[in-house]
N, C-alpha and C positions, 0 to 999 in steps of 0.2 A: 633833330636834336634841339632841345630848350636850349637858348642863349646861357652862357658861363656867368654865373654871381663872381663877380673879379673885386678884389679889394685893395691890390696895388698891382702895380706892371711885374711881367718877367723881369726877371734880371741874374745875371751871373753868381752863384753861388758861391761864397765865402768857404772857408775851409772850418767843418765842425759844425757844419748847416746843414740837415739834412731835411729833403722834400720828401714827401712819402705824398703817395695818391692811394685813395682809400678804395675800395669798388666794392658794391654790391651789386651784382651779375643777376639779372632778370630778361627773358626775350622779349617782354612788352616794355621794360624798364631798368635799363643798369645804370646805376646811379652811383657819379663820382664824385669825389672830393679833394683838394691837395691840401696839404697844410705844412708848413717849415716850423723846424723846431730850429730856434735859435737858444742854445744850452736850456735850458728852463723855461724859456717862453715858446708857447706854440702859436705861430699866427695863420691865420684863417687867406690860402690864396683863393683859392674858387672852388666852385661845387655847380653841378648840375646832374642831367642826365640823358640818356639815350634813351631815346623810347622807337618803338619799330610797332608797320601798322597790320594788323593780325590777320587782313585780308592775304599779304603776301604771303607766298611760300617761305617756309622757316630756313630754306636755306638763304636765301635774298634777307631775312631778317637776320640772319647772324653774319651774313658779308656785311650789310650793314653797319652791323653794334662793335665791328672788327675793324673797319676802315673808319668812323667818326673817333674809335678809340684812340687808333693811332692818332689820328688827327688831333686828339687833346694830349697826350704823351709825347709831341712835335710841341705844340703849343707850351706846355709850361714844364716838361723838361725836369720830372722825377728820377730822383735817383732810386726808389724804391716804389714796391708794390704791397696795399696790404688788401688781401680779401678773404671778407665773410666764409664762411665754410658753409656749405650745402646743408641744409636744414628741410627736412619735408615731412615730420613725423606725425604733420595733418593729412598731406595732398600727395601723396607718392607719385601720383599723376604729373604733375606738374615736376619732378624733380629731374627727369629727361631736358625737358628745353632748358634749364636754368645751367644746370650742369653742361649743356652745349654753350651758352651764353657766356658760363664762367672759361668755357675751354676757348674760348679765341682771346677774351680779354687775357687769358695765362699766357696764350700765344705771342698775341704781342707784346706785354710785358718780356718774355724769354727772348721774341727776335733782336732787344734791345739791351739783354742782358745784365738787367735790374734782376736785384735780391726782391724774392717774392716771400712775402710772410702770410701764413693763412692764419685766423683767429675763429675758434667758436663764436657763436650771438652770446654765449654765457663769460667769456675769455671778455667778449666787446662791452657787455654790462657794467662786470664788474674794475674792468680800466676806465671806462667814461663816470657811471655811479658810487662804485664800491661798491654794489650787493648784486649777485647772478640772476636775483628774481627781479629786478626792475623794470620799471614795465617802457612800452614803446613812447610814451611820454614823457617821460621820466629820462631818459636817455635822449630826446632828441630835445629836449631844454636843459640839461646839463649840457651837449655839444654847442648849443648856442652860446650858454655862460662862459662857457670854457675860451670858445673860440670870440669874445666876445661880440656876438653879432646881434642886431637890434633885433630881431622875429628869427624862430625857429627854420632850420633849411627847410626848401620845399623842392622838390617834393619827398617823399618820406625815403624814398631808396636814398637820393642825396643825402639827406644828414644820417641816413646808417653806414652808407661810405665815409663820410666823416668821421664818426664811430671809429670805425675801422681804420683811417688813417689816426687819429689817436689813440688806440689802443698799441700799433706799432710804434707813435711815437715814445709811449711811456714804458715799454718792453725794453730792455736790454739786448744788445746785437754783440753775440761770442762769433770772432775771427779765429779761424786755427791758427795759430802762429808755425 
């Protein structure tokens, strides 16, 4: 696991503070983000990612990307989850491991019974840019500006879970009353 980009300490959440962890689910690379929205302002806690090494058997790589998760969902302590939706309309091949990768980060999101929110990449565009076609650069220096950080996240799965946790922050959450 890359070291956590941290920009201020844990701390006990206020009432009308809400943490969202962002994730984009990859088996070589799932890449997180947290960010608090305090009413109108969103600040930037940390981002990083899991990467797992291709030599291993995939299931040792998803115990892996399952117990460092937790281990960051311990650490900073989200009230919510938002992830990318499965996109493979290049590489079908690759849409097995990613979809396994996303099904334990769901997992432990669920053992901990956080609201999960999934978004399309076109849902994550147009919340971070304003336009669906926006391209991969274009989104990942708007999350910078937004979040205002000096250099874009690295590595690229991190600032798309960034994405992803601001796109749930700027989303609307209907309770049934």
């Amino acid at each position: 696991m890359r070291s956590p980009k941290i920009t201020k300490k844990n701390k006990p959440l206020e009432s009308g503070v809400r943490r969202i962890i962002g994730v984009d689910p990859g088996l070589a690379s799932t890449g997180w983000g947290v960010v608090e929205q305090q009413g109108q302002r969103i600040l930037h806690i940390a981002h990083g990612s899991i990467e797992t090494e291709a030599h291993l058997p995939r299931p040792e790589r998803l115990l892996s990307i399952y117990m460092q998760f937790k281990h960051i969902l311990d650490l900073y302590e989200p009230g919510e989850g938002a992830i990318e939706t499965l996109y493979f309309a290049k590489n079908v091949t690759s849409a097995l491991p990613v979809a396994e990768a996303r099904g334990v980060v769901s997992m432990a999101l669920a053992e901990r019974g956080l609201l999960v929110r999934e978004f399309t990449p076109l849902a994550i565009k147009q919340a971070v840019v304003g336009r669906g076609s926006a391209g991969k650069d274009q989104v990942q220096e708007l999350v910078r500006l937004i979040l205002g950080l000096e250099s874009i996240p690295k590595p690229d799965h991190a600032a798309d879970a960034l994405g992803a946790a601001l796109c749930s922050a700027h989303t609307p959450i209907f309770i049934d009353a």
